[in-house]
Structures are given as C-alpha cells and as structure tokens.
C-alpha angles and dihedrals in degrees: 000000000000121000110256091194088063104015089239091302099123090220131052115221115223118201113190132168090330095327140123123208130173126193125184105250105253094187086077096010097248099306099107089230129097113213103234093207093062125081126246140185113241144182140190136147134222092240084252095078104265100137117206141196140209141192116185151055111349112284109230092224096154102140089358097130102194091076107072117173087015107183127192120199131207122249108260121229116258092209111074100195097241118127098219 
C-alpha cells in the first residue's frame, strides 16, 4: 500500500520561513510503501470534533472523506539502545 504520510515519495519536503528542508519519510523508512501486515498507530477526526484512534494494518482512507486530519506513525522500535 502506498504510504499516505509521503505519498509514496520516500522523502517530505518542508518548506519554513524560505527554507527548504527533506527528510527521508520514517513512517515506511523511505520506501514509499506501508507493509500491510505490520501494525501502526493512527489518528483522524470526523471534522466535528470526535477524535479516533486506531491501532492496526494501514487504513486506505485516500478520497475517504470521513478522515479529516488522518495521521500515520511510525512503528517504534522495540530496542531502545540501552546496555542493561
């Protein structure tokens, strides 16, 4: 499924006060593609204010109108780094 955080770019483009910034998207780790047997956090709202949440394979929500303000996370590493 194609990523709906870069559009199946790989990268966003950030554009502040005159300048330009990419980052490589970290929601599908730059491939432009979501696996749609992994889970993800997710967010949208009904446009009246009723928040909801969602923990599971990527929604395909392009041109669904009824998730405004739709967000996608990326899967957060279960390894933290730390030697205990």
């Amino acid at each position: 499924m194609i990523c709906y955080n870069c559009k199946g770019n790989g990268f966003l483009r950030f554009k502040w006060e005159g300048e330009e910034s990419i980052e490589q998207c970290k929601v599908c780790n730059s491939s432009g593609e979501t696996k749609e047997n992994l889970h993800y956090q997710q967010y949208w709202d009904d446009g009246a204010g009723s928040p909801s949440f969602y923990y599971g394979p990527p929604l395909d929500v392009e041109g669904d109108k009824g998730f405004k303000n739709y967000k996608i996370y990326p899967i957060k590493s279960r390894y933290n780094g730390s030697q205990g």
